[in-house]
N, C-alpha and C positions, 0 to 999 in steps of 0.2 A: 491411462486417461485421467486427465485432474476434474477434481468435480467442485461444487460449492462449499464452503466450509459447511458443519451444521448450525441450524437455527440454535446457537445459543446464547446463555447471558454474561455479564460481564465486558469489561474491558475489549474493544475488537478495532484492528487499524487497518486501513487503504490506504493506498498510497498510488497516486494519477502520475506518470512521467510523460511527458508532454513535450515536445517541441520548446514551448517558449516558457512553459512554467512546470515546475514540481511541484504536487498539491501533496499532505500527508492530513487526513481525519483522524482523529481519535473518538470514539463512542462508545460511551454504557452502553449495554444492549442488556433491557429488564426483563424479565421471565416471560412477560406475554409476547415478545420481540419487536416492541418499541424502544426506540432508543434517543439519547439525547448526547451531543456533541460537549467533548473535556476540552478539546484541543484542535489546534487549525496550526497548520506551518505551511508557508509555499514560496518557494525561491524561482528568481529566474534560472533556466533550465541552461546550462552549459555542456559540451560535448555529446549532445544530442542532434540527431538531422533526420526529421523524417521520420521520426517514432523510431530510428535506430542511434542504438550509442557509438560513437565517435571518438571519444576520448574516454577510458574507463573510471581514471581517476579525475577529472574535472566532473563528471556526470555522479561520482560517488563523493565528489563535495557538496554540490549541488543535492543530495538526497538525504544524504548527513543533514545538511543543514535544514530540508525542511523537516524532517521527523525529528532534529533536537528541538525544532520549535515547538511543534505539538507538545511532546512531552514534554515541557516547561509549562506551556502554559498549564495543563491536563494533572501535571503531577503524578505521572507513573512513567515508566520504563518499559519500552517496547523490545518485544524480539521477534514477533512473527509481522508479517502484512500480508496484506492481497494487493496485488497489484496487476495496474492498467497493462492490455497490449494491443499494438494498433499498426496501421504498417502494412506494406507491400508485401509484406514476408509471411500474413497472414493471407490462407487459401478457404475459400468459402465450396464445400463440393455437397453433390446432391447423390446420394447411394438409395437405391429401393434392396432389399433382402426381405427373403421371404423364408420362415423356418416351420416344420412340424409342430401342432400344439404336439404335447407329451400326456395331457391329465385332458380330462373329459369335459374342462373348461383354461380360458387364457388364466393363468396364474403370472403374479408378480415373477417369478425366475421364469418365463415363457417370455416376458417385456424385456427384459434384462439379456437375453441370450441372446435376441436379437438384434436390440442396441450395442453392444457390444461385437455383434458378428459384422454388424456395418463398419465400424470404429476401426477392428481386424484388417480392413480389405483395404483401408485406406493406410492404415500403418507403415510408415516402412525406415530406415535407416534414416533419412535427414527431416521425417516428420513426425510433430506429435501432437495428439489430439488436445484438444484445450475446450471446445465445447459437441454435441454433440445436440441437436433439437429436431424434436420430429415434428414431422410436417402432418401425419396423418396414418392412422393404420387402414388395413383391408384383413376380412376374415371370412374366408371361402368364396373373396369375389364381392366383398358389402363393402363399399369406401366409405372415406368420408369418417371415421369414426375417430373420435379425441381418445377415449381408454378403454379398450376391449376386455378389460379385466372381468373374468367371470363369467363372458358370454361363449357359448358353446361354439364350437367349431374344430377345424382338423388342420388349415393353413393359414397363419398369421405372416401378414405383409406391414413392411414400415416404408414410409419415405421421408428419408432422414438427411438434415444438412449438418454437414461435419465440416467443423472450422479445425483446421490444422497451420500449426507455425514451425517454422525453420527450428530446428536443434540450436544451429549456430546462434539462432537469433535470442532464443532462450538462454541458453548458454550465456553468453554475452550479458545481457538482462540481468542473469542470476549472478551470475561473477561479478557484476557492480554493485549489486544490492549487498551482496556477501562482504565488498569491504568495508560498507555500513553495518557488518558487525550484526544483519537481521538474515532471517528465514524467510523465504517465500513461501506461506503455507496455499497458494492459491493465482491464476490469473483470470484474468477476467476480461473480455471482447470490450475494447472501448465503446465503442457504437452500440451495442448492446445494453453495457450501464447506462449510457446518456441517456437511450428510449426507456427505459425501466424508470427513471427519472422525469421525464417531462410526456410521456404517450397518457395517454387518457383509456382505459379499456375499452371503450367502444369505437377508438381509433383504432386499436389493435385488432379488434375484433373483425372490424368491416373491411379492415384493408388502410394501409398508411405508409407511406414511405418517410424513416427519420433520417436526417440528415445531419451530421455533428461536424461544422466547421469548425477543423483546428490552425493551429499555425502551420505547422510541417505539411500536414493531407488532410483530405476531407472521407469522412468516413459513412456508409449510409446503413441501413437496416432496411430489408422488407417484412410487417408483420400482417397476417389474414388469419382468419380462425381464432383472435389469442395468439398464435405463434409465430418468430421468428424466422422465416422461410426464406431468406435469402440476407448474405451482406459482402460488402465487398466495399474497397476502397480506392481512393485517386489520391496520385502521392503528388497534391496541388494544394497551397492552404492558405491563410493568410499570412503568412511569411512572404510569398511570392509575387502577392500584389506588391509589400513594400517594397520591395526590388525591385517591382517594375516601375514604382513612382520614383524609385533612390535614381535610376539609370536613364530614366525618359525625362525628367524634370532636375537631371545634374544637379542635385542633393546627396546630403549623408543619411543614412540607413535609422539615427533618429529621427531628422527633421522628416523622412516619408513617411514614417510609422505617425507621427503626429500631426501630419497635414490629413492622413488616412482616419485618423480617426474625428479631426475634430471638422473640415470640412470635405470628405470624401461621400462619394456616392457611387451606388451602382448604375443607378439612371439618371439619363439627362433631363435638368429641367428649363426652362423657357429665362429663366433670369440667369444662368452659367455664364453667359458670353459677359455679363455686366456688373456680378461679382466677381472682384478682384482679390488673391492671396497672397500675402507674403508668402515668398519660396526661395529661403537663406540658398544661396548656391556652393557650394564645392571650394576649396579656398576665400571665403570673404569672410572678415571678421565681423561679427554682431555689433561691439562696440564702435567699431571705424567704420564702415562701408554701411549705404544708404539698401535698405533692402530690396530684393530685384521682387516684383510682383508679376502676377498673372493670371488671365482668367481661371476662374474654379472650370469651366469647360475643359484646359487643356488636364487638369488632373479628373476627370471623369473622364475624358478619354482616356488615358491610361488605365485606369481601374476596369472598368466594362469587357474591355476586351478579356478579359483574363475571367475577370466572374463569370464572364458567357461561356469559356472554356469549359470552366467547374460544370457548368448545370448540364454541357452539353457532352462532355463523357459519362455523366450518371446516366441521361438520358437513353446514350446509347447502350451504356451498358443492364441498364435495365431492356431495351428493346433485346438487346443480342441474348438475354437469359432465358425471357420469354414471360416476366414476373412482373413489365408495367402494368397489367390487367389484374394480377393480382393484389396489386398494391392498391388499387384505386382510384379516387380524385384526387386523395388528401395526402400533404404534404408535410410535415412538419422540420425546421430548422433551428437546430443550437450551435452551440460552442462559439468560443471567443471571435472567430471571423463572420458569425453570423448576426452581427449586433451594428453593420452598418449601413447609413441608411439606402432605403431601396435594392434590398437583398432580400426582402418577401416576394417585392413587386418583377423582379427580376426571377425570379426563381420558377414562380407561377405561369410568366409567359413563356420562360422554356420548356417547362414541364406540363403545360398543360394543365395544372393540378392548384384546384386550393389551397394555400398556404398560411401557414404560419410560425409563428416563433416560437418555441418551444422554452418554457423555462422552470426549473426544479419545484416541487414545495417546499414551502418551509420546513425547516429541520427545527427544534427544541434546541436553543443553544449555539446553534451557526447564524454569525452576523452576516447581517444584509449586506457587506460589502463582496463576502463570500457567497452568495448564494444564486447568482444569475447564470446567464446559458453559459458562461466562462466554465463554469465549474458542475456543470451537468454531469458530467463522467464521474469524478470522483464520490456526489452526491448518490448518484447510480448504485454505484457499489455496495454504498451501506447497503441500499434495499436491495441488492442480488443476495448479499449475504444471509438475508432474514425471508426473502421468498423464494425459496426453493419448490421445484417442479415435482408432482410425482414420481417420476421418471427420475429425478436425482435422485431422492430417498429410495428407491428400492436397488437404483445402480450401487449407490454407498454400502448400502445392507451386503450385496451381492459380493460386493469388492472383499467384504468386511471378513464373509465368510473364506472365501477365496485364497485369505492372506492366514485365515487359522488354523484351516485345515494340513496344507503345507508343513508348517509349523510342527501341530501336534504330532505327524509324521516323522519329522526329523527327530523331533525328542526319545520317539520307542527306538527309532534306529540307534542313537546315541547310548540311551537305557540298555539293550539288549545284545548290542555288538560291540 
């Protein structure tokens, strides 16, 4: 099982692979674990589709290139990162285990045996665990408890949600990043960094479902109590719209992306039919040919139907989990596809739920041109890297021992035979 880096200081890199963009941060991280940004690089994303790689060497140009940029601007040399993963390929599963206390209260390796024994049962040949967050203990039958540490009892129960990813898919990942000549000391649940980055705790707390529109898929998170208890993704994104504007409005695949952003909408309004846009068509040249226009109506119909899509397999798949109640009223929505207009108002009538746009704090050092719900995930990261759970510190401890003991075993073997 991979876990957080530790909270520490110095030099620390992320690095977001994305569908439509490679982001790479570079940050001090100062002893109290605040931290302020050296470096920024972000290239458009090539041999990517889907949060999966496509081509190894175009996708390890494309990563090259934006971590030479960080480091330029940053002035240091990178060899480890943490980076983003996101994708069909990641499995969102919900395990209850229930283990013997051993000591005459719950101890730190009592939490640890049992995290780990859930982690065990999901394991297996084409999967590996990548997070692991519990939802809740029980001790002799008490629910409801956030850390039972120290209180008396005889059976400690977890219910725990275990995100596990394809081998091959890591593999792949790790085999591109390796031609960049770096380490992957870490990954990290796209959907997860975003809400670490734009959730509010008393969203988290009460119930909130985040939503991280990307290019490729749209990813969500459910948080109750403080925790993470459900995520899972739709492999639909802003990519898909422009296709549907490129193909229904007989355009190239720039001009859709740029009608989409600069007069697209998710809902219809009362003047559509009587604003008109230029819409270059498919063979005509700019400079020769009179430009073919058309209502902004016929491109919100295109758009809608597809946004409606998005809200309404989150919807079911929140209903088929059993977790929209958990979630709440409240809604929140980032990443780069969630930035266009009437994508709250649209979101909230499918969902039922209050909504809104979720977007980073300021970082020390990261410009504002960097810093909106585009780059939610990568922003993310930094702060996973610096808030670590209880639950990771003593699984790290545990691991720590785990890996020394072994060790000092082999050594007398080697010494005495």
């Amino acid at each position: 099982m991979r876990h957080s880096v530790p909270t520490r200081h110095g030099p620390i890199a992320v690095l977001d692979i994305g569908t439509t963009k490679i982001v790479c941060l570079l940050a001090d991280v100062a002893e109290d674990g605040s931290f302020a940004v050296m470096g920024v690089g972000h290239q458009l994303s090539r041999g990517i589709k889907s949060g999966v790689i496509t081509d190894i060497s175009e996708a390890g140009t494309s990563i090259t290139a934006a971590v030479h940029a960080a480091e330029q601007m940053a002035g240091v040399t990178v060899e480890d990162v943490i980076v983003s993963v996101n994708g069909t390929n990641l499995k969102s599963r919900h395990v209850s285990v229930e283990l013997d206390v051993l000591d005459d209260g719950v101890s730190d390796q009592d939490v640890a045996d049992i995290i780990q024994e859930g982690c065990a049962s999901l394991r297996g040949a084409d999967a590996s665990v990548l997070h692991c967050f519990s939802a809740s203990y029980t001790l002799d039958g008490l629910r409801g408890l956030k850390d039972p540490r120290g209180m008396i009892g005889k059976k400690l129960g977890a219910d725990l949600q275990i995100i596990t990813a394809r081998e091959q898919y890591l593999g792949n990942l790790g085999a591109c990043i390796a031609r960049s000549h770096l380490n992957v000391s870490d990954y990290v649940m796209a959907s997860h960094a975003s809400a670490i980055a734009v959730l509010e705790k008393d969203e988290m707390e009460l119930g909130v479902t985040l939503i991280d529109m990307g290019g490729g898929v749209t990813s969500f998170a459910v948080f109750s109590g403080g925790r993470n208890i459900y995520s899972d993704t739709i492999p639909i994104g802003g990519n898909h719209v422009t296709n549907d504007i490129a193909q229904g409005l007989s355009t190239s695949l720039h001009h859709a992306e740029r009608l989409k952003t600069l007069h697209g909408s998710a809902i219809n309004s009362v003047k559509d039919s009587e604003v008109m846009i230029d819409v270059p068509q498919l063979g005509e040249r700019e400079d020769e040919d009179e430009p073919t226009t058309m209502p902004r109506a016929m491109l919100v119909g295109v758009i809608r139907p597809r946004m409606e899509e998005i809200f309404e397999m989150i919807r079911s798949k929140l209903e088929a989990s059993g977790m929209d109640k958990a979630a709440g009223r409240r809604c929140v929505i980032t990443g780069g596809a969630s930035q266009m207009l009437g994508v709250s108002d649209l979101a909230a009538r499918m969902l039922s739920k209050q909504v809104r746009k979720g977007k980073p704090s300021p970082i020390p050092g990261l410009a504002e041109a960097v810093s909106g719900p585009a780059f939610a995930t990568v922003i993310g990261m930094l702060n996973y890297t610096q808030h670590r759970t209880w639950e990771e510190d003593i699984l790290t401890a545990a691991n720590a021992r785990k890996r020394f003991l072994p060790e000092r075993v082999l050594n007398w073997f080697r010494e005495n035979f």
